[in-house]
N, C-alpha and C positions, 0 to 999 in steps of 0.2 A: 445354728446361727451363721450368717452369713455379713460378710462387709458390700461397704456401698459397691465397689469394685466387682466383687463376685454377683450382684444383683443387675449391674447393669451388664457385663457379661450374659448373662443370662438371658437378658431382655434383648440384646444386639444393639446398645444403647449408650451416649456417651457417660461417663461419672459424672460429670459435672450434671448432666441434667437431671440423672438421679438423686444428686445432692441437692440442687435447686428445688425439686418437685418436696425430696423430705421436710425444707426448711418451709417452704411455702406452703405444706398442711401442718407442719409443728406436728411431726410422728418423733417418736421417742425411741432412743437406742437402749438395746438390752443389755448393753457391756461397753465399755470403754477399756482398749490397752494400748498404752501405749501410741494414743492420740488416733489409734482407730478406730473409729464406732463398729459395732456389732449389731445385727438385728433379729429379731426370733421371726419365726414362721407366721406368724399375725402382720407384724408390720410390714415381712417380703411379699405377703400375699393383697396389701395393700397398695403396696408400691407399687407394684406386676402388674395389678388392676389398674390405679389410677391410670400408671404411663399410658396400657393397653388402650385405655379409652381416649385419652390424648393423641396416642400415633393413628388413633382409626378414624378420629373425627374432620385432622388436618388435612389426611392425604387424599380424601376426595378434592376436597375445595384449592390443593396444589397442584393438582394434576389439571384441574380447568383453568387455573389461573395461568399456569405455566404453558399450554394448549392455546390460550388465546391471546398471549404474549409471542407465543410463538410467532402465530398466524398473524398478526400486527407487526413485527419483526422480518417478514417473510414478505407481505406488501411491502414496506418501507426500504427492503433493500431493492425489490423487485424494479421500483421507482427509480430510485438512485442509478441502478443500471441502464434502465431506461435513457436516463438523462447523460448517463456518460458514455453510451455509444453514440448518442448526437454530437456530442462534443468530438470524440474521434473520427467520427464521416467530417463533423466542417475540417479537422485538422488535418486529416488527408484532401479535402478539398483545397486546400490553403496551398500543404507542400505541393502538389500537382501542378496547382495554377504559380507557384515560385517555380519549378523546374518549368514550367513550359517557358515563364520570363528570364530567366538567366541563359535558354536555348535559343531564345530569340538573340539576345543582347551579344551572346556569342558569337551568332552567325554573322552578325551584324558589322562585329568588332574582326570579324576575319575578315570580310568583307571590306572593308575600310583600310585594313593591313594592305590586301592583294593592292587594290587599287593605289597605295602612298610606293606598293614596291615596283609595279609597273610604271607610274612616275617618273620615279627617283632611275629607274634602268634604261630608261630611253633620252640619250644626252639632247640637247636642245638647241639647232645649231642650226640658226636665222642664217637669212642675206644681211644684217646688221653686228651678227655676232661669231665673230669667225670660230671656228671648230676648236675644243681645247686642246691644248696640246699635253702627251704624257710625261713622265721625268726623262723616259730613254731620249724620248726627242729632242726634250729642251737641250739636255748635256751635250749629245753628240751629233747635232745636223750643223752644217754648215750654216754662216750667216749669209744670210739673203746680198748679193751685188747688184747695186746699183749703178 
């Protein structure tokens, strides 16, 4: 006699499913101890069989199922990839054409600097505007006689 335990054991099977499969043909235990059920050789040889014919029937039709879930799986990412290297060419297209504008804007902005400092260093000193004078001069030249 053998328990649910040692039968699915046996089979490579969970217990629960063994217990399931018992309840759902209403197979009968040969001994109870102890809240274990027990089984004789009749019922383990039914049980081994039903599974048997359960796990042989499934696993073709999960092997295609799962085969062309794959293969559905496998365009669907293939796509998506697809779609997100376009999106990375525009976003390097994007930064490229930003750094070419901010190299402009640069040169632009130095450009504009030189020119206010070349301005600003050359003093400006008309026939209308007499020459400025510096602090050493103002303090210590003599005043002009008239």
């Amino acid at each position: 006699m053998k328990t649910t335990k040692q039968i699915a054991d046996a089979l490579g099977v969970d217990k629960q499913r063994v217990y399931r499969y018992i309840k759902r043909n209403q197979i009968e235990e040969t001994h109870q101890d102890s809240g274990v059920l027990f089984y004789d050789e009749a019922a383990e040889s039914a049980i081994k069989q039903g599974l048997k014919q359960n796990t042989d029937s499934q696993e073709p039709r999960q092997a295609v199922a799962s085969e062309s879930t794959i293969d559905t799986l496998i365009a669907i990412l293939q796509k998506e990839l697809e779609v997100k290297n376009k999106q990375i060419e525009g976003l390097n297209e994007a930064l490229l054409n930003a750094q070419r504008q901010g190299e402009a804007a640069q040169a632009l902005h130095a450009g504009t600097m030189q020119t206010q400092l070349v301005e600003s260093a050359a003093p400006v000193a008309g026939p209308d505007k007499p020459a400025k004078k510096g602090l050493f001069e103002k303090l210590f030249k003599k005043p002009a006689t008239v």
